[in-house]
C-alpha positions in Angstrom: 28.1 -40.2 -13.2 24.4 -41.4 -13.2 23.5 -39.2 -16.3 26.6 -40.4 -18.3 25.3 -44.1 -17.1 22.2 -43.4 -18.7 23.5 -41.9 -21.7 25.8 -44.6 -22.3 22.6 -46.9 -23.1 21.3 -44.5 -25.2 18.1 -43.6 -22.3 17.1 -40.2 -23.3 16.8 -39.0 -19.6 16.3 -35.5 -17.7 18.2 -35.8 -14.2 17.5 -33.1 -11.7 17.8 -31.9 -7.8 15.5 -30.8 -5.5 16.7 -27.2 -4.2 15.9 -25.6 -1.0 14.7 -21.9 -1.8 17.2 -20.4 0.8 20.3 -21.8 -0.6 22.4 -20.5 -3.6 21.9 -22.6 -6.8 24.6 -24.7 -8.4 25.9 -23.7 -11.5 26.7 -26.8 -13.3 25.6 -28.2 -16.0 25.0 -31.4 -15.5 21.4 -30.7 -13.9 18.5 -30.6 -16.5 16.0 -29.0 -13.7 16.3 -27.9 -10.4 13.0 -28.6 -8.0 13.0 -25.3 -5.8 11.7 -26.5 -2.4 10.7 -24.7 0.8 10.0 -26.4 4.3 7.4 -24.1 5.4 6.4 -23.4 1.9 6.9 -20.2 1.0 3.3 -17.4 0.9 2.8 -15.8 -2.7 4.5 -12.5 -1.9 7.5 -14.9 -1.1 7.2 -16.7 -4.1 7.1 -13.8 -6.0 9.9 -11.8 -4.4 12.5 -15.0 -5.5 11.1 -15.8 -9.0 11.4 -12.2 -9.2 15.8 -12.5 -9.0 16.9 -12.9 -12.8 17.4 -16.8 -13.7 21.1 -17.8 -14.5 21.7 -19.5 -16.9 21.0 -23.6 -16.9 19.1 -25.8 -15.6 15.1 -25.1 -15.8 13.5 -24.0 -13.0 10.8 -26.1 -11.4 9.0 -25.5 -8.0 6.8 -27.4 -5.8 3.7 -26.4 -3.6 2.4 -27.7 -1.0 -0.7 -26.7 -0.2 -1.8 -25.0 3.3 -2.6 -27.7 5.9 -6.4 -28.2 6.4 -5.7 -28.8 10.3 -4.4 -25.4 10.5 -6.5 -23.2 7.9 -10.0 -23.1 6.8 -11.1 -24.2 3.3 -11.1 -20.4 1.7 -7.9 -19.3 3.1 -6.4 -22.9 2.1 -7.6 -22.3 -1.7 -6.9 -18.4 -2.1 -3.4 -19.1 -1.0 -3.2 -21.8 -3.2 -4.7 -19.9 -6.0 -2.0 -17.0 -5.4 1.3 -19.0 -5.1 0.4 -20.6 -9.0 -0.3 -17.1 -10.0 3.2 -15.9 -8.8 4.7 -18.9 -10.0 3.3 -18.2 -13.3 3.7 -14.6 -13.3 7.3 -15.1 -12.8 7.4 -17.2 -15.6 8.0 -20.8 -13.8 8.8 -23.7 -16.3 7.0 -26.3 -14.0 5.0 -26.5 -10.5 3.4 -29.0 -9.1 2.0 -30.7 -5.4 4.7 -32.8 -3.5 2.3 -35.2 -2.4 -1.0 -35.0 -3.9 -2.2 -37.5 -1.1 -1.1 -36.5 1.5 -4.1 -36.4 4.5 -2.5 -32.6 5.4 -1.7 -31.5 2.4 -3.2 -33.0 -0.6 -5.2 -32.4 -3.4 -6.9 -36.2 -3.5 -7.9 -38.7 -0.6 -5.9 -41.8 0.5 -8.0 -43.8 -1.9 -7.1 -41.5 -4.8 -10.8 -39.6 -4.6 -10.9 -36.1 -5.0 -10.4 -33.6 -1.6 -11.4 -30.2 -1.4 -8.6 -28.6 -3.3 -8.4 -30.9 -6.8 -11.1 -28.5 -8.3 -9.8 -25.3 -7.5 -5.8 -26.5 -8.7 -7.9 -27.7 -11.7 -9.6 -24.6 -12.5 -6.7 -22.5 -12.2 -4.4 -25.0 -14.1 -6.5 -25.1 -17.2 -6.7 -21.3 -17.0 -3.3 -20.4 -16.6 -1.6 -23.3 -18.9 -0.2 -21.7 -21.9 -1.1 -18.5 -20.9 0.9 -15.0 -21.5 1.1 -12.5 -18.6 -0.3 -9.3 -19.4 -0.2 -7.4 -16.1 -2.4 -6.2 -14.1 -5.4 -2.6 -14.3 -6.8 -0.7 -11.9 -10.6 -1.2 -11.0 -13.0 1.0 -10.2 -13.9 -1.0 -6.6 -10.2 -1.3 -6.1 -9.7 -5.0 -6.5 -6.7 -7.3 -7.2 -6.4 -8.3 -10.4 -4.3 -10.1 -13.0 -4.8 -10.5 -17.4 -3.4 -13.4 -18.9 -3.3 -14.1 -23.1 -4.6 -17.2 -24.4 -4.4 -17.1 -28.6 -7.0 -14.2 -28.9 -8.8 -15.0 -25.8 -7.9 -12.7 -22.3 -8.8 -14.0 -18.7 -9.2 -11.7 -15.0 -8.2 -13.7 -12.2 -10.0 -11.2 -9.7 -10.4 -10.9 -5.8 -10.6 -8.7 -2.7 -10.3 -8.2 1.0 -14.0 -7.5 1.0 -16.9 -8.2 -1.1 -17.1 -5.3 -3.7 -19.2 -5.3 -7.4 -16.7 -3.8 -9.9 -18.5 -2.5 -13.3 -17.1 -2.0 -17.0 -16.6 -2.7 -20.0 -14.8 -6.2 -20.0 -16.0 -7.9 -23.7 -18.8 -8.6 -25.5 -19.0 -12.9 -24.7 -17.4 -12.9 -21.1 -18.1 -15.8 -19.3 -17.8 -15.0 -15.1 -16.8 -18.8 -13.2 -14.9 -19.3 -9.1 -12.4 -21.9 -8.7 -14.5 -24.7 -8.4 -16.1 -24.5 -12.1 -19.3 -23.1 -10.9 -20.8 -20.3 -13.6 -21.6 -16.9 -11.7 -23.8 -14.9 -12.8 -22.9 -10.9 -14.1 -25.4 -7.7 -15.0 -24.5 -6.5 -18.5 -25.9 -2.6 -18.7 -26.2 -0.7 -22.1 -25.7 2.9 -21.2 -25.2 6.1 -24.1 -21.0 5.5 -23.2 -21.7 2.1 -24.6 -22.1 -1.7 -22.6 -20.6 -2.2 -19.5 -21.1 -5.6 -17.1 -20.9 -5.9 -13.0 -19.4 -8.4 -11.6 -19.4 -9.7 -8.0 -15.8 -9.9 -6.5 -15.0 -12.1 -3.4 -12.1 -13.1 -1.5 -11.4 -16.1 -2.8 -10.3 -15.4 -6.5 -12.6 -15.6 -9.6 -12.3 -16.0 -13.2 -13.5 -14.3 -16.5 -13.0 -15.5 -19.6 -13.3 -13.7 -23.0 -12.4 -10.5 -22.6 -12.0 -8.0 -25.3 -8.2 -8.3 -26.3 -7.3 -5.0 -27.8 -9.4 -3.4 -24.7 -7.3 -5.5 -21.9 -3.9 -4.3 -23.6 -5.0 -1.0 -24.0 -5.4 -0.4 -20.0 -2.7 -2.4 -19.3 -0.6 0.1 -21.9 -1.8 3.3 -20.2 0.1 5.1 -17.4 1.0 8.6 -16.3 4.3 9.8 -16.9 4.8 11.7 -13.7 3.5 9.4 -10.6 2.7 12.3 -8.3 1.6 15.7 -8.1 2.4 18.0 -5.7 -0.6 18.9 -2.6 -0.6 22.4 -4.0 -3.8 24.3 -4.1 -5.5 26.9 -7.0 -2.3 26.3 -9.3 -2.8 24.7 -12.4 -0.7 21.7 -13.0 -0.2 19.6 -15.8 -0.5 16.2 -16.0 1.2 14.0 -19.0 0.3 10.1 -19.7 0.7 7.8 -22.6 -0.9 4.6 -23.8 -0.6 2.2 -26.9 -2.5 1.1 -29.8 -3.1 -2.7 -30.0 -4.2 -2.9 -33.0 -2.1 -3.7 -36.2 -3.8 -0.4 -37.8 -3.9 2.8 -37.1 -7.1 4.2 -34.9 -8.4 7.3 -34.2 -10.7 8.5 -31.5 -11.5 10.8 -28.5 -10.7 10.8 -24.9 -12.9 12.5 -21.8 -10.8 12.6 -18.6 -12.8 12.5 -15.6 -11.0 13.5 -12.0 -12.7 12.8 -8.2 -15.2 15.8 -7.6 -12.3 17.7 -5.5 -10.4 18.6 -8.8 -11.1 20.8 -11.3 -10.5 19.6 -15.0 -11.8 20.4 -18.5 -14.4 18.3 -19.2 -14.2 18.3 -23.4 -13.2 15.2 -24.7 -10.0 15.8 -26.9 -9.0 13.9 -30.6 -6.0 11.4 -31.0 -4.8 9.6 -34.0 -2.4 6.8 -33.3 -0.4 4.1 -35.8 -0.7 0.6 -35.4 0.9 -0.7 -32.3 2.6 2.9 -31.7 2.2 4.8 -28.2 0.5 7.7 -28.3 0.6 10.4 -25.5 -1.8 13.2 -24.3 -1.9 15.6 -21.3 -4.7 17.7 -19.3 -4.3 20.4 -17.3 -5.6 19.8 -12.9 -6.3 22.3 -10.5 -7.2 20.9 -6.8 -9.8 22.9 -5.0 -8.9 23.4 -1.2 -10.3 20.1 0.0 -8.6 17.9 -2.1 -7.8 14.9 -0.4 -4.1 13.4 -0.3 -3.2 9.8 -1.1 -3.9 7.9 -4.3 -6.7 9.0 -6.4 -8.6 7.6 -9.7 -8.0 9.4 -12.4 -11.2 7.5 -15.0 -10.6 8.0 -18.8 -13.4 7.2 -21.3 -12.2 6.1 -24.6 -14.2 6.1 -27.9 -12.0 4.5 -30.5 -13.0 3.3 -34.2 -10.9 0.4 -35.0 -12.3 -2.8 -37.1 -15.4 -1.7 -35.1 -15.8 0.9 -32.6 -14.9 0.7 -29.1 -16.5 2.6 -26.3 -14.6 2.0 -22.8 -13.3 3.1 -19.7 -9.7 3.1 -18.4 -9.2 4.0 -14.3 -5.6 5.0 -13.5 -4.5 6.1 -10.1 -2.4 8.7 -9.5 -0.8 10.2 -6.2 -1.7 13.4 -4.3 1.8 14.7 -2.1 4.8 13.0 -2.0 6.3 10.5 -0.1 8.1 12.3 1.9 5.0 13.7 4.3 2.5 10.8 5.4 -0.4 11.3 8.1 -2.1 7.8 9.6 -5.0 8.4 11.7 -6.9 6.3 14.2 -10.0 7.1 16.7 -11.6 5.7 19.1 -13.9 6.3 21.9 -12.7 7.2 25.5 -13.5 6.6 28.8 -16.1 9.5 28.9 -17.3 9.9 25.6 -15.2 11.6 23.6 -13.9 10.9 20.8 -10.3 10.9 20.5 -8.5 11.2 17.3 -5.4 10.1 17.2 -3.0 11.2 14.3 0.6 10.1 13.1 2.7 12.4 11.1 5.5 10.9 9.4 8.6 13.1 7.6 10.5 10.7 5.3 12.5 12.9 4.3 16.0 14.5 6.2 14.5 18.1 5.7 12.5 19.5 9.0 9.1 20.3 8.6 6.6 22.1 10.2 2.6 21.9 10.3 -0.4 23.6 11.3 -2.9 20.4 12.0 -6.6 21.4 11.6 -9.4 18.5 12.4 -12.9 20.2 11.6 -16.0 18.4 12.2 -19.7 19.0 11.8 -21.3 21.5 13.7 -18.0 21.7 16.1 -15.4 24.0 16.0 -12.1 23.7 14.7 -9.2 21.3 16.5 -5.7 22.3 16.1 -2.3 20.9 16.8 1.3 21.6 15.3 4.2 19.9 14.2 7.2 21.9 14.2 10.8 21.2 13.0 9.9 17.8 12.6 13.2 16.1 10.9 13.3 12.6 9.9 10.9 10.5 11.9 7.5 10.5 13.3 5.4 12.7 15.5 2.4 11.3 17.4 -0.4 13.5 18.7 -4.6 13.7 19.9 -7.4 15.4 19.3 -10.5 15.0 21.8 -14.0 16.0 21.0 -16.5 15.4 23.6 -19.5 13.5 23.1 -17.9 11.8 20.1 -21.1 9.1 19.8 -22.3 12.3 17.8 -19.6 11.9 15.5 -20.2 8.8 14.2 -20.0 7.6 11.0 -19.9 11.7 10.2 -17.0 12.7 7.8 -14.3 14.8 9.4 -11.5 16.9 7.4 -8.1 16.8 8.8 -5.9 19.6 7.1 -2.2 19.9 7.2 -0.9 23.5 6.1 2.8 23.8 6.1 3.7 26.8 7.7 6.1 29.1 5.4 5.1 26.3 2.7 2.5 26.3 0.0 2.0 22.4 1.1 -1.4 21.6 2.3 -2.7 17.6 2.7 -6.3 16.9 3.2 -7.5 13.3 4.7 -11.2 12.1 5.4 -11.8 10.5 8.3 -14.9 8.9 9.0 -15.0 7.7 13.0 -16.9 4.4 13.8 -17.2 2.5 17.3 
């Protein structure tokens, strides 16, 4: 009735409802925008977990944040959080976000008096980043960090963090400019090496920004992925290992690729030729064989690219890929004990509804071998110790745990380096 009031006058006017997150949307029409709400706000992963659900068709979707109270949380956590919630919400595509109360005391992004607070520059920086931006996903760096590529026009920017303090170095482009949230220019190492330039960047917790990164480059890693996720903790046998990528470019390219495994694996180390069309995928395979200490979990896979394009391109793509299954896992802690040992303390976990059973071997340096077994284990966990007296010897030292499933081929290999 409002809107058709309106209407009636000829106002050109948007009417819309805030939304609580939890509850179901409505379905009519009559709503140009819904304001998606949340009392606590929701974190990121929350954010992104709902933006995530396919949007119905209707009104647009807007959402507000509130930012973390500064009574409660200290000045980084309050602008990573903040920083992460208008990544998800532009991740996901949101037509519209903005701060509740921009003055509140609690909450804000500006004082009473309408002078900036804390948090203006960081919403700032991120805002101008993001606005009009294109999500192009996300690569794996070398260091491990989180990471997410966004398209301006030609122009590419990394929003970049981590847990801890790490220097992450490649090839990002040939202008990049390295900046945090409140504006401030940071400074980078650019290296010339015979694989071509590469540049090291310092990576905090609180998320940073680079600008100007080589377009075809970021789309190419984004493109690349192995077709087969895993590979199976088996020993001596050769396995084969397919993956695919694209070509950003509107022509076709040719080039060469050197694949590069952890030290543990045994791969050819000639680089082999491609040719690819002009925005066409491309695919390739190499043959692995693990040597017997191989570790299980995720490992980085690094290929080096050398394409000729409009110019030619030398760079560096790191993919991980997964060592076992999901089905076995192993999570060790250790710690000293009353008397001086070290105790290890491991947790074998069968996903699966098939029993297993395990020979578990801890070897450590200059000590003889530890053993303990798991045996029929069906779905569920088994928890058990090994104890090495005067353990203030072990540590920092690198010990090998080995699982060898008995009347298996299955064999998993963790490092495990004890600290006080």
């Amino acid at each position: 009735e409002i809107k058709q009031h309106f209407l009636r006058y000829g106002q050109e006017v948007q009417v819309g409802l805030p939304w609580p997150w939890l509850i179901e949307p409505p379905t009519a029409e009559t709503w140009d925008f819904l304001t998606r709400t949340a009392a606590p706000s929701l974190t990121a992963r929350e954010s992104a977990a709902y933006l995530a659900q396919p949007a119905a068709k209707g009104p647009q979707r807007w959402m507000t944040l509130e930012p973390l109270s500064r009574r409660a949380y200290d000045l980084e956590t309050r602008t990573r959080d903040l920083i992460e919630r208008m990544l998800a919400s532009k991740i996901n595509q949101e037509q519209a976000v903005f701060v509740p109360d921009p003055f509140s005391a609690e909450h804000g992004l500006l004082q009473a008096d309408g002078t900036p607070d804390e948090l203006l520059l960081p919403w700032r920086t991120t805002a101008l980043v993001l606005g009009g931006a294109r999500y192009l996903g996300s690569i794996h760096l070398p260091s491990g960090s989180t990471n997410h590529l966004f398209q301006r026009k030609q122009d590419v920017v990394l929003v970049v963090w981590n847990t801890q303090p790490c220097v992450e170095t490649l090839y990002l482009g040939d202008q990049i400019e390295h900046f945090d949230a409140w504006g401030q220019t940071l400074t980078y190492e650019q290296q010339q090496a015979e694989g071509g330039a590469t540049q090291s960047i310092h990576v905090s917790r609180t998320p940073t920004f680079v600008t100007g990164l080589s377009l075809p480059v970021a789309a190419w890693r984004v493109s690349l992925a192995f077709e087969q996720t895993h590979l199976p903790s088996v020993f001596g046998r050769e396995q084969t290992v397919s993956y695919q990528f694209r070509n950003p470019f509107e022509q076709g390219v040719g080039g060469e690729v050197r694949i590069v495994g952890p030290d543990d694996w045994e791969i050819g180390t000639l680089p082999m030729g491609f040719k690819v069309a002009g925005q066409e995928k491309s695919r390739g395979r190499f043959n692995v064989r693990f040597k017997a200490d191989t570790q299980t979990g995720p490992q980085t896979v690094r290929f080096d690219f050398k394409v000729t394009a409009d110019r030619n391109y030398a760079f560096s793509v790191f993919h991980p890929l997964q060592v076992g299954t999901d089905e076995i896992a192993i999570e060790t802690r250790s710690r000293l004990g009353e008397a001086g040992e070290l105790i290890v303390e491991q947790t074998f976990e069968n996903r699966s509804d098939n029993p297993v059973s395990f020979n578990c071997l801890l070897f450590a340096p200059g000590r003889r071998r530890e053993r303990n077994q798991v045996i029929e284990l069906g779905h569920g966990r088994h928890v058990s110790h090994f104890v090495l007296p005067n353990g203030e010897e072990l540590l920092g030292q690198t010990l090998l745990l080995r699982a060898e499933e008995i009347a298996g081929d299955r064999i998993l290999n963790y490092r495990i380096v004890p600290t006080r």
